[in-house]
C-alpha positions as CSV (number, residue, x, y, z in Angstrom):
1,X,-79.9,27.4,90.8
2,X,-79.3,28.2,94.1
3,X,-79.4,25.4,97.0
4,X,-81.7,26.8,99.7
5,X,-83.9,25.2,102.1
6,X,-86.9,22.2,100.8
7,X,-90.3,23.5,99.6
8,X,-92.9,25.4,101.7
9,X,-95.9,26.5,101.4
10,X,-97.6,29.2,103.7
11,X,-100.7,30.9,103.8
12,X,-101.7,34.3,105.2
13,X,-104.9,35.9,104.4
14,X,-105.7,35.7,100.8
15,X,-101.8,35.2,100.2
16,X,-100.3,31.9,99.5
17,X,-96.6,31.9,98.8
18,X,-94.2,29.5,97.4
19,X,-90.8,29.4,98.7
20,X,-87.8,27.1,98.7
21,X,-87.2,24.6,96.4
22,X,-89.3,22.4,94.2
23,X,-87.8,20.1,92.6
24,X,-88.6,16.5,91.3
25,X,-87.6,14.6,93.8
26,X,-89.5,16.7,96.8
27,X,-92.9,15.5,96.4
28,X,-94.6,18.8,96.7
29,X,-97.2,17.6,94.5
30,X,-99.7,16.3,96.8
31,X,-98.6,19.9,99.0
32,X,-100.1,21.9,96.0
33,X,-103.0,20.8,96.3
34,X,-103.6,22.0,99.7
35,X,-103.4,25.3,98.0
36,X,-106.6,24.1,96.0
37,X,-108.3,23.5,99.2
38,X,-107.6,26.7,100.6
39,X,-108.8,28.6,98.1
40,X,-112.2,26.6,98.2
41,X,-113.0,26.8,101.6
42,X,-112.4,30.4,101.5
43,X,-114.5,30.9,98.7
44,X,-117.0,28.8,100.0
45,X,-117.4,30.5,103.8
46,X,-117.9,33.8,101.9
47,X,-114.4,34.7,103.8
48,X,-112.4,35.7,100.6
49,X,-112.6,35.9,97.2
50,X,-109.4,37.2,95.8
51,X,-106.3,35.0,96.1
52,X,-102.6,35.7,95.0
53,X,-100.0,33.5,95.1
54,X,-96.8,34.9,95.2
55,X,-93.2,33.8,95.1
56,X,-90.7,35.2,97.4
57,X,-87.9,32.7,98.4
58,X,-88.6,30.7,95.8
59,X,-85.4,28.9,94.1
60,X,-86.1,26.3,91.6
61,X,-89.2,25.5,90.1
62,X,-89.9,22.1,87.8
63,X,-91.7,21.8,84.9
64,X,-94.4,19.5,87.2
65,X,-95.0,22.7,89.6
66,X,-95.6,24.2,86.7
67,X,-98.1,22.1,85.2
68,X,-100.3,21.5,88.3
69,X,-100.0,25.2,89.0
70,X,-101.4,25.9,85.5
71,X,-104.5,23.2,86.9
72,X,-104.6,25.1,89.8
73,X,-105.5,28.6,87.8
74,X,-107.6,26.9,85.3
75,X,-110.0,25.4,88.0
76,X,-109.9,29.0,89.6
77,X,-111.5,30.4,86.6
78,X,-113.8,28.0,86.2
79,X,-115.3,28.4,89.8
80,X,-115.2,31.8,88.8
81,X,-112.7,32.8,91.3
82,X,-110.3,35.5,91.4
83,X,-107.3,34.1,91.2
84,X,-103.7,36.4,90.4
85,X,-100.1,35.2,90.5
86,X,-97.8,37.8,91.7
87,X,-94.0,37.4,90.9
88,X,-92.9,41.1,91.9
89,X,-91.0,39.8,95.1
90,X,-90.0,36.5,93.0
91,X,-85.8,37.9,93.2
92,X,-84.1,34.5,91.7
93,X,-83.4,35.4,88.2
94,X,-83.3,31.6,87.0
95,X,-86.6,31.0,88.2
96,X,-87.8,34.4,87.3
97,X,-86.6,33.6,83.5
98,X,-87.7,30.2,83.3
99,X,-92.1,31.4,84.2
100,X,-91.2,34.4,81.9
101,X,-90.0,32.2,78.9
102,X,-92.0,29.5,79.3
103,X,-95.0,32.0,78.8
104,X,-96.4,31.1,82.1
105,X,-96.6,34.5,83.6
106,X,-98.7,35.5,80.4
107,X,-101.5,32.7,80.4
108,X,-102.2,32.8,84.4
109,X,-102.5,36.6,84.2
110,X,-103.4,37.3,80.7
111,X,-103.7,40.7,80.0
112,X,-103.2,41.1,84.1
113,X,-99.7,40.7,83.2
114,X,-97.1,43.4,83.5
115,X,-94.7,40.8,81.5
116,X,-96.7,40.6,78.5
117,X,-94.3,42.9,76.6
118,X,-91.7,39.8,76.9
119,X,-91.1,37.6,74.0
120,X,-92.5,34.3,75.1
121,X,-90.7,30.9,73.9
122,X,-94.5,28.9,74.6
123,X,-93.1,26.0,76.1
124,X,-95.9,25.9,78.6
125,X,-99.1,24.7,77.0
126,X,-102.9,24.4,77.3
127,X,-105.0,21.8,75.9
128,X,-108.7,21.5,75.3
129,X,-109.4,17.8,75.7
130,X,-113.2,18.3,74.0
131,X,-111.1,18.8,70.8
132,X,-108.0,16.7,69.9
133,X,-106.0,19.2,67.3
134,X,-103.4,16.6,65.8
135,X,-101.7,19.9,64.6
136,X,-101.6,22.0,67.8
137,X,-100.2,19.4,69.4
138,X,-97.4,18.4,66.7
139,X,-96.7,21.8,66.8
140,X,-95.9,21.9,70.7
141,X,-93.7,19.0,70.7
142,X,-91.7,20.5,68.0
143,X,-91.4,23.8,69.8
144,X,-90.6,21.4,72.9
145,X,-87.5,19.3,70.7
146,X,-86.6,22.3,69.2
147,X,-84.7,23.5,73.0
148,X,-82.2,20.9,72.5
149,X,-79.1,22.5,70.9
150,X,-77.8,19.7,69.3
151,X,-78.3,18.5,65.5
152,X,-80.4,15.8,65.2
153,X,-81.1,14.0,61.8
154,X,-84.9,14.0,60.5
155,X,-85.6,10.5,61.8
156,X,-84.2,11.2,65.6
157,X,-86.3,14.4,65.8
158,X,-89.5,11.9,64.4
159,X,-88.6,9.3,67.3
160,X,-88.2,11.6,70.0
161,X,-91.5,13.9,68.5
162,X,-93.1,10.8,68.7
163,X,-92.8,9.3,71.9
164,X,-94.0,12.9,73.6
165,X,-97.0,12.7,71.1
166,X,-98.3,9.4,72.8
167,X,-97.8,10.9,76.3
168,X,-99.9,13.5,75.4
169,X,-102.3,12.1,73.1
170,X,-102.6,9.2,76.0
171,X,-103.9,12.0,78.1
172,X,-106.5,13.0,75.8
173,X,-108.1,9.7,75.1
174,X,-108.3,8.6,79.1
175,X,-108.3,11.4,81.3
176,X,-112.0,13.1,81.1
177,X,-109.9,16.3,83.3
178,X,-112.7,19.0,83.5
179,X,-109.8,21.2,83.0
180,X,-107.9,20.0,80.0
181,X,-104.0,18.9,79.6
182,X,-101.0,21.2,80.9
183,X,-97.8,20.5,79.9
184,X,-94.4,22.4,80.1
185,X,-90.7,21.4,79.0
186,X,-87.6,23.1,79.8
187,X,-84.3,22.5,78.9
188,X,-80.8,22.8,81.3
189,X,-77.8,23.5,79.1
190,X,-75.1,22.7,82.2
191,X,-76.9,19.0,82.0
192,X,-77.4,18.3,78.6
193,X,-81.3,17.3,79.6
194,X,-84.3,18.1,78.7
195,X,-87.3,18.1,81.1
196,X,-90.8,17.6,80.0
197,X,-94.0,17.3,82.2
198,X,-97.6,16.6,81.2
199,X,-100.8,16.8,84.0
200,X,-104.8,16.2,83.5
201,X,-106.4,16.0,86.7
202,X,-108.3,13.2,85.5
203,X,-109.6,10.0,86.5
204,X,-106.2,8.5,86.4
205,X,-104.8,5.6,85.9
206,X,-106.1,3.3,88.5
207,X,-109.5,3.9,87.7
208,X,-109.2,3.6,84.3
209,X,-107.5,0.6,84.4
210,X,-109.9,-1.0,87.2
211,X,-113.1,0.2,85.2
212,X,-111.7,-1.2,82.1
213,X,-110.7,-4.6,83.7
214,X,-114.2,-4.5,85.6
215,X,-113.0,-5.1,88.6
216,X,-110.7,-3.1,91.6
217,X,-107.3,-3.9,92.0
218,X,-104.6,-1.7,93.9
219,X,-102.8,1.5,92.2
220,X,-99.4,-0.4,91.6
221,X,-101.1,-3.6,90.3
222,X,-103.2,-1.1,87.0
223,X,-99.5,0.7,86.5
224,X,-97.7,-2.5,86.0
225,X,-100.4,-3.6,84.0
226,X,-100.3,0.1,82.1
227,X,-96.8,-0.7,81.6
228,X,-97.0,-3.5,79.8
229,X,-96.8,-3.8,76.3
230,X,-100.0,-4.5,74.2
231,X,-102.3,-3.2,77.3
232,X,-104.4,-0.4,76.5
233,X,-107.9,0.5,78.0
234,X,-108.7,2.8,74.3
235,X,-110.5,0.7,72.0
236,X,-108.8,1.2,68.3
237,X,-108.5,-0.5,65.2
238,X,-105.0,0.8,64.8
239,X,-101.8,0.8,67.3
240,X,-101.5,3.4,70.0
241,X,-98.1,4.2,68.8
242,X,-95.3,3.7,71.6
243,X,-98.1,2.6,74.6
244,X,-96.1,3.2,78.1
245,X,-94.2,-0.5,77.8
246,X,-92.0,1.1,75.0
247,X,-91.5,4.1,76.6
248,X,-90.3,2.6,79.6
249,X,-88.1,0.8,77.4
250,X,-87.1,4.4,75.6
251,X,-86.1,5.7,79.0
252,X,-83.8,2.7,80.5
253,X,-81.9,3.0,77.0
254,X,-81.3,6.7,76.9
255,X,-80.0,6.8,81.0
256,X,-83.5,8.4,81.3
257,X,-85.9,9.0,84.2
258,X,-89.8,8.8,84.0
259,X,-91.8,9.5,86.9
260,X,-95.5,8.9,87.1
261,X,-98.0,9.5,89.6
262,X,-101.3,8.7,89.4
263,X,-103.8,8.7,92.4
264,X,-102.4,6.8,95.2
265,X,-100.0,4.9,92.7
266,X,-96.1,5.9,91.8
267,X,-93.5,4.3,89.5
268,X,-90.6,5.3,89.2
269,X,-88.1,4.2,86.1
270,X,-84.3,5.4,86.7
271,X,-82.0,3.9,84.1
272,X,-82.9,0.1,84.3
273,X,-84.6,0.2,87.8
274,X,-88.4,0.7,88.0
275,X,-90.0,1.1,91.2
276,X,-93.7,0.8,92.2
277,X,-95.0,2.5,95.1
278,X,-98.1,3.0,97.0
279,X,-98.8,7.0,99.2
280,X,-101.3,7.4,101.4
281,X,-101.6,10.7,99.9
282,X,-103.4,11.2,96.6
283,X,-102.7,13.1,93.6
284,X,-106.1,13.8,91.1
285,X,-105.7,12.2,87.5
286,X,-102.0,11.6,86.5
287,X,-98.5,13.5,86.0
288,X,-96.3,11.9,83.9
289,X,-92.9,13.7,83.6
290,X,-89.4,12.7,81.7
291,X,-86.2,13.4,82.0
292,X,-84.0,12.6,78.9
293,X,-80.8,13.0,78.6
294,X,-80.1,14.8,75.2
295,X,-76.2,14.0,74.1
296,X,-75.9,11.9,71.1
297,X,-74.1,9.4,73.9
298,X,-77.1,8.7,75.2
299,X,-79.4,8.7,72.3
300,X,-80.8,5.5,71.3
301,X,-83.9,5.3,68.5
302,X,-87.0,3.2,68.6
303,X,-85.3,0.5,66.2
304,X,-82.4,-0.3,68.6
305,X,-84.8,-0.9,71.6
């Protein structure tokens, strides 16, 4: 895509456009949510009830915009606000493809939509977290796996089907989001990687962790403890599957990058480095979202960890 200018942001009216670029390393995320906050305290004054957010300028947009836009629209509807994206002056054809294929552009705006004639490849996805469908989610991550164009043998596609599984299913068990799980994946041919990004708007990590340990202790201290291995704040008879030790583990073997943010709290994993970080700013719940590089090269399983 393109190289333009950083991300921005601008509101006029009931308008709120995106434009620039969003990419991982930006840190737009807390930025988004001042788009939340706008449409609230319009709402609320009695000022404006329709909002569009539109897209002109825009030249790369990330599976995490993605996934906290798709929060954005869902909290919309519940607050019973009117709430359209508009992509009509949106003229980057990579960007443009990636919302249409992703089916994006058909769940914000439903039957809205002028784009709902467009076969859809579903790689952006709702979840309901008051009902935990093993299925629907297995199904997902096999839509998600299925974007990498290389031939994988039964018990790679298991491995890497099952360490997005416990990112997700994670998400279920801790987040109590009033607005469920997003998540969306995309693939980038030129870089052999696949991109996969999972938000709940939860409680997030730090609290959990803090409420679990009964007592408060800083946003970095409850990721490292997240991190390790054997820590887990669900009570089960059984393992958690890969718990976010191994996955760390996954990434630094594959030349992998996971990012997760969770309040005030960052870590950052980049090959063998992990970095923990404290922001003034706060994101709600947690955003989890991998990079994996997808040659067999790179490709290490579970057992050789």
């Amino acid at each position: 895509m393109s190289e333009t200018n950083e991300h921005c942001i601008s509101f006029e009216g009931n308008v709120i456009n995106l434009s620039g670029r969003f990419t991982p390393e930006s840190f737009f995320y807390f930025k988004l949510y001042e788009i939340m906050i706008h449409i609230h305290e319009m709402n609320n004054n009695g000022i404006l009830k329709k909002f569009k957010i539109t897209f002109e300028g825009c030249d790369f947009l990330c599976p995490n915009a993605m996934v906290i836009l798709g929060v954005i629209d869902k909290w919309s509807k519940i607050k019973g606000i009117d709430l359209y994206f508009d992509f009509t002056n949106l003229t980057n054809y990579e960007v443009l493809t990636f919302i249409l294929n992703s089916g994006f552009a058909s769940y914000v705006n439903g039957n809205k939509s002028k784009y709902d004639n467009i076969k859809s490849s579903k790689y952006f996805k709702w979840f309901d977290i008051s009902n935990e469908n093993t299925g629907e989610i297995i199904d997902f991550i096999k839509d998600v796996v299925q974007l990498i164009p290389v031939r994988m043998s039964d018990e790679l596609e298991a491995d890497l089907i099952s360490k997005f599984y416990e990112i997700i299913i994670n998400s279920y068990h801790h987040s109590k989001s009033m607005v469920g799980i997003f998540s969306c994946a995309y693939y980038f041919e030129e870089s052999n990687v696949l991109h996969f990004a999972i938000y709940d708007c939860g409680e997030g990590i730090p609290n959990n962790v803090s409420n679990y340990l009964s007592e408060k202790i800083s946003a970095v201290d409850a990721l490292k403890w997240a991190f390790t291995d054997g820590n887990t704040t669900k009570k089960s008879d059984y393992p958690r599957g890969l718990g976010l030790g191994l996955l760390k583990s996954f990434v630094k073997a594959n030349d992998g990058e996971l990012f997760i943010y969770s309040r005030e709290g960052t870590c950052s994993v980049l090959g063998p480095k992990v970095v923990y970080n404290e922001v003034k700013e706060r994101i709600p719940g947690t955003l989890f979202y991998l990079r994996v590089n997808t040659d067999n090269a790179h490709y290490v399983l579970r057992k050789n960890i």
